[in-house]
N, C-alpha and C positions, 0 to 999 in steps of 0.2 A: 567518403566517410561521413557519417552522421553525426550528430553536435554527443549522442550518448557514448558513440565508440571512442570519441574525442577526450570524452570527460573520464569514462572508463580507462583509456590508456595513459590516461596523466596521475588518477589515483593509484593505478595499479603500479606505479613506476613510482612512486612515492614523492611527485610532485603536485600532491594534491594542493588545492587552494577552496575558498568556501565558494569562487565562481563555476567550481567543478559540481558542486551538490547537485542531486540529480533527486529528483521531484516524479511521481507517479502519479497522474491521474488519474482514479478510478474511478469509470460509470459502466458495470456491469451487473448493478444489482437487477435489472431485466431476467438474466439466468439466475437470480436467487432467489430475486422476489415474486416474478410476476410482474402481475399488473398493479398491485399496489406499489411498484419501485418508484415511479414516477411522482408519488405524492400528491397532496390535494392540489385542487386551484382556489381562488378566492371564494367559491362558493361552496368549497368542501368537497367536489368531487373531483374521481381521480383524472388528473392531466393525461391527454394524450401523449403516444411513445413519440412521436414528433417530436412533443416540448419539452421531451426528456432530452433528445438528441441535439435541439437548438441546442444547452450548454453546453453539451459537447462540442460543437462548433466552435463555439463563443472562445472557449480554454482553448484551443486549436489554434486560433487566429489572435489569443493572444501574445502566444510564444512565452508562457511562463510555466507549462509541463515541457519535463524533457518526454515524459513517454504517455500515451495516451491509451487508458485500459482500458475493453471494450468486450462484448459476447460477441460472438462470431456475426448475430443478425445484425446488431449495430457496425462494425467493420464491415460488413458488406453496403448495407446505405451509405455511409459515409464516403467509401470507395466512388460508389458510383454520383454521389455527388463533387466527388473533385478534393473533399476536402484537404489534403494533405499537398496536393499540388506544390503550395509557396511556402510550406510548414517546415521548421526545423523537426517539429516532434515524434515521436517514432510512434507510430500503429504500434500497438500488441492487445492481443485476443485472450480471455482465461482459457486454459485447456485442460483447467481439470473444475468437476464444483463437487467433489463429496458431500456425503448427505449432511452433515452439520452443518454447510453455509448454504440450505435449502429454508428461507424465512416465509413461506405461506402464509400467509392467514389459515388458520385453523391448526397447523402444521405441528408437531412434537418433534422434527425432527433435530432441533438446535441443542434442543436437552437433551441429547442418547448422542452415546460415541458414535463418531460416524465409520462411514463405510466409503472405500475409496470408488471413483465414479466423474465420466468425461460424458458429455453430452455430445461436444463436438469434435469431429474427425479429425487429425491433422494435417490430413491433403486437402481438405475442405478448407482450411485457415490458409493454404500459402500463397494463396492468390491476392488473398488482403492483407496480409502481414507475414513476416518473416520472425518474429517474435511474439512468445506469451509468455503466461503466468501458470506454474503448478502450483498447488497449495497442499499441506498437507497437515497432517496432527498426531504427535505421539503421544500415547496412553498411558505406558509403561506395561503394555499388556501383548502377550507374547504372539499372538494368534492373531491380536488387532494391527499391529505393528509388523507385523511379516506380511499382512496383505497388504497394507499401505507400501513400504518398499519394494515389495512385489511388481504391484501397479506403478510404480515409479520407474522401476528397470524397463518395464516392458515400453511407458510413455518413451523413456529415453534412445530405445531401439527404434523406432518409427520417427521421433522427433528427429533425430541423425541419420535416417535417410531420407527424409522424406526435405531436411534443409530447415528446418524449424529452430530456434534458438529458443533459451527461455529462463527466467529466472525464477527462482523459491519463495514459497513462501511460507513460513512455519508458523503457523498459531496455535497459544494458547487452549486446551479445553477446554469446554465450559461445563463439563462433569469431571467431581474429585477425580482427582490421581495422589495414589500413595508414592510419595518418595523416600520413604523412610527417614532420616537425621539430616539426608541433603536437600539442598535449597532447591526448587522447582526449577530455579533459573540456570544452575545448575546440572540439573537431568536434560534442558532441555538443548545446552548447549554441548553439551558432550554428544545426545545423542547426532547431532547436526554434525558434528566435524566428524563422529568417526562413520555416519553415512559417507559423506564426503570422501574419506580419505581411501574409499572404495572403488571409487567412480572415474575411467580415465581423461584425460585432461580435454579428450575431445566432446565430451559429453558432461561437461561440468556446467553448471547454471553462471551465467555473466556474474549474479552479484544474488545475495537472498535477505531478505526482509525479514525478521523476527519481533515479536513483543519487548514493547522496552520493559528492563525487568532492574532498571537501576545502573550506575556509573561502572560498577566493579565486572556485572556480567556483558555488559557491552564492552567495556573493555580488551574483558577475557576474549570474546570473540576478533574483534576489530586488529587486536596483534596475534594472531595465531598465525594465516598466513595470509600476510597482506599483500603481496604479489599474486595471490590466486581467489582470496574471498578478501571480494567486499560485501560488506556488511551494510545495513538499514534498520529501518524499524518502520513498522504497519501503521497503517491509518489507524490516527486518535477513533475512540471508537465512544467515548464520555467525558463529559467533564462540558467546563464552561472552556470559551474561544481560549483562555490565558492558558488551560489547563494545556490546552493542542498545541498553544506555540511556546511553551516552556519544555515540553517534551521534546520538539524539534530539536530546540535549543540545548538543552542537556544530553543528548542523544550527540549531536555533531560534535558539542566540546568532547564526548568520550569517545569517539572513533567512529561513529554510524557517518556512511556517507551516502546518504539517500533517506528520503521517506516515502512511504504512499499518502495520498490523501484520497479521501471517497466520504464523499456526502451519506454515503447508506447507515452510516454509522456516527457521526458527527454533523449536527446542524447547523451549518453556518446558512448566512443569508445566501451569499453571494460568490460561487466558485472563481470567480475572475478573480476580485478582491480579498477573498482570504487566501490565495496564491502568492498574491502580490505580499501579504501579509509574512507569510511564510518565508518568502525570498528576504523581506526586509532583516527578520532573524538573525538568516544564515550569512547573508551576503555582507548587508549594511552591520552587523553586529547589534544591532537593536534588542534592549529586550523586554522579553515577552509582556511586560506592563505595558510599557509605552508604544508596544505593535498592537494591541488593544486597542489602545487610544485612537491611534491612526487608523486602522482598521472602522473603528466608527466613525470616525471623521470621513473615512469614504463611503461609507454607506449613507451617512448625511448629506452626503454633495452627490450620491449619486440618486438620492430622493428614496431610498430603503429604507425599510422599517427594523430595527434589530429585534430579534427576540431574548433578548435578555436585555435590561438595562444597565448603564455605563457600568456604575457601583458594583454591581453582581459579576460583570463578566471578567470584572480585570482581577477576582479572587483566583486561587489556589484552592482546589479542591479535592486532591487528590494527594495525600496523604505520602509515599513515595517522590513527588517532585518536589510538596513543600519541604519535607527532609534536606532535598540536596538544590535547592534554588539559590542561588548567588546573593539574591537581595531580597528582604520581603517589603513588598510596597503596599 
């Protein structure tokens, strides 16, 4: 058994503890972005896919992701480097990238609803991993939302024979959606359970990740039914370092037992270290001011450069966490 099916069957059995939290790696923005995923190097131009995948290594070997998220060509390098050999962490592969998580340079398609869409096979994924990621978006739009679960059933037909596991992931749009008088968070949580309450139990996702949308809608989720969903929340995707680990932190006191983290969206210096960062949070109870602090303190010692300074990073800037933050420092 794997240290996730460990921590899964202790949550799910309502022996959770915060050594159970369960952390997701992501470095698959390669299937999103391109060649611009990797970011510049010191001279501004873009790093090779190599010294994208050193991090990935790095994370791997330090045993602080429980799951390590990858695009199928990454999973396959890694494979044939060994990496996973001495790793507690579990490989999983994305297996869906609909056109809104398509970041091109030049690209429109982040701005327009998207369109549901798998790059990679899933008998081509189970020689390197036995789990991934679907991701998807509701609209509220009847035509866009029937093909979204459409493509979802059919993934789930293939992912169940073919031996594939996989957990959800629901985001946000980033084009208006009308919801009339009800709360966004709200539309978005209803429509996930009663997808859900369709789907039989052999075909059900481990655990699904949603946008933190505040105390009350995670909540709402996290007791619904806690024997069969557990619940998370998505890689910080803005804000300063305090903003990512005040949301961890708010998110776990309400019920989320898991987050993703990915660079694609959030700039930290250092993915080792802001792991560590994260863990101190959940595990050690630390909060998110003073995981700040530490968090530069290791970038100091480990001779990094931060990009924001001390001052800046340890605000709140996000308008929903400072609302509901325990202490303002």
């Amino acid at each position: 058994m794997r240290r996730i099916d460990e921590k899964l069957a202790k949550i799910t059995s309502g022996q959770y503890s915060p050594r159970d939290f369960i952390i997701t790696f992501a470095k698959d923005a390669d299937l999103l972005r391109g060649c611009s995923a990797t970011g510049p190097d010191a001279d501004g131009r873009g790093r090779p896919l190599s010294a994208y995948r050193a991090d990935v290594k790095r994370v791997i070997e330090s045993d602080l992701a429980d799951i390590v998220l990858t695009s199928l060509g990454t999973a396959e390098a890694l494979a044939d480097d060994g990496a996973y050999i001495r790793s507690n962490a579990t490989p999983a592969v994305r297996l869906s990238d609909p056109t809104e998580s398509w970041r091109v340079r030049g690209g429109a398609y982040a701005a327009l609803p998207g369109l549901p869409f798998r790059s990679s096979r899933i008998d081509a994924v189970k020689p390197v991993a036995t789990l991934g990621l679907y991701g998807m978006t509701f609209y509220n739009d009847p035509a866009r939302d029937q093909a979204t679960l459409t493509a979802y059933t059919e993934f789930r037909d293939i992912a169940n024979r073919v031996g594939i596991r996989h957990f959800l992931q629901i985001t946000d749009p980033r084009v208006a959606v009308e919801t009339g008088d009800a709360d966004p968070a709200a539309y978005c949580n209803d429509m996930l359970a009663r997808m859900l309450a369709g789907i039989p139990r052999r075909e059900k996702p481990m655990f699904v990740e949603t946008e933190y949308h505040g105390p009350a809608a995670m909540e709402e989720l996290a007791n619904w039914d806690p024997a069969r969903l557990v619940v998370g929340i998505t890689s910080c995707v803005d804000g300063t370092t305090r903003d990512c680990l005040e949301r961890v932190a708010q998110a776990e006191k309400h019920g989320a037992r898991l987050s993703g983290f990915s660079r694609d969206g959030f700039g930290y210096e250092d993915p080792v270290l802001m792991l560590a960062a994260m863990r101190r949070v959940v595990l050690d109870g630390m909060g998110s001011f003073e995981a700040v602090r530490a968090y530069h303190d290791d970038l100091k010692a480990a001779g990094l450069r931060p990009s924001r300074a001390l001052q800046d990073d340890v605000e709140l800037t996000s308008p929903l966490l400072k609302a509901h933050a325990a202490k303002a420092a």
